[in-house]
C-alpha positions, 0 to 999 in steps of 0.5 A: 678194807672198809669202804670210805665215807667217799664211796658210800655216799657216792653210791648213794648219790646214785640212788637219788638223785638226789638223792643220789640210791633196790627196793622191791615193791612190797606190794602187788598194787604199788607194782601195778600202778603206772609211772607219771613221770621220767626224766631224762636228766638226773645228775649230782655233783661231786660231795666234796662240792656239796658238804658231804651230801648227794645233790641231785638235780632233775631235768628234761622231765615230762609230763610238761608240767614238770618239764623244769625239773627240780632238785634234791639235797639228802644225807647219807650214812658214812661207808653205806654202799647198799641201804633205804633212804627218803629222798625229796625232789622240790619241783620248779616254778613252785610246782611242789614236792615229791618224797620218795622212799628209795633204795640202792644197790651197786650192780653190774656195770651196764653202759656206765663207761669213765670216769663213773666206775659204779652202776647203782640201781635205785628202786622204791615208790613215792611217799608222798607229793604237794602242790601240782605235783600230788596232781600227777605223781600219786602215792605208792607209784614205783620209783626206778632208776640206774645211776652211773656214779664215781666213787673215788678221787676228788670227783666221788659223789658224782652221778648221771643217768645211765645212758639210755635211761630215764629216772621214773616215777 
């Protein structure tokens, strides 16, 4: 039986959030360079509430420049469980952006405890930043994540952070 539409997308949820999504690091010096920023908070809402895309919103984050936070809206492909996507934090209070190239993967369960069903590991690096943001969050640094996501019923899509864990970059 194929995965559903609800299902891929959800896993992708994890990955962002946004946006929400297991890449190694191509290089030895993108490993190696620090992680500015960690929030405690990155959630999404279900899809069925957001038109078929993840929604990712960014909270409690530091350094206190981004402690507002910030949010996320990207597609996913129908039935994906696995796979690459860019992923786009805007920050608050005109802060900037910050593109990331991000990858995900389903894993083992972890602390995720009901009604999220799915541990998702997010990896990847940051593209790019503007703004305030490029000031403190610099091109190449890793992006690291699990997500804990439901993916099915009328609340599939939605996510929230592995408790215990931060979303890094």
């Amino acid at each position: 039986m194929k995965p559903s539409h609800r299902v891929g997308a959800l896993v992708a949820v994890a990955a962002i959030g946004t946006a929400s999504l297991v890449l190694p690091l191509a290089t030895t010096a993108s490993a190696a360079l620090p992680q500015h920023v960690a929030c405690a908070k990155v959630t999404s809402q279900p899809l069925s509430k957001t038109g078929g895309k993840i929604k990712a919103t960014f909270a409690s984050c530091t350094p206190t420049a981004l402690a507002a936070g910030g949010s996320s809206l990207t597609s996913v492909q129908p039935g994906q469980t696995s796979g690459t996507l860019t992923d786009k934090v805007t920050w608050k209070n005109g802060k900037g952006t910050t593109t990331m190239i991000i990858k995900y993967a389903s894993t083992t369960k972890g602390r995720c405890k009901p009604p999220y069903d799915t541990r998702v590991k997010i990896t990847g690096k940051v593209k790019s930043s503007t703004g305030a943001a490029a000031k403190i969050v610099k091109n190449g640094e890793p992006v690291t994540a699990f997500q804990c996501a439901v993916t099915k019923g009328p609340n599939a899509g939605q996510s929230t952070l592995e408790p215990g864990t931060k979303f890094k970059l």
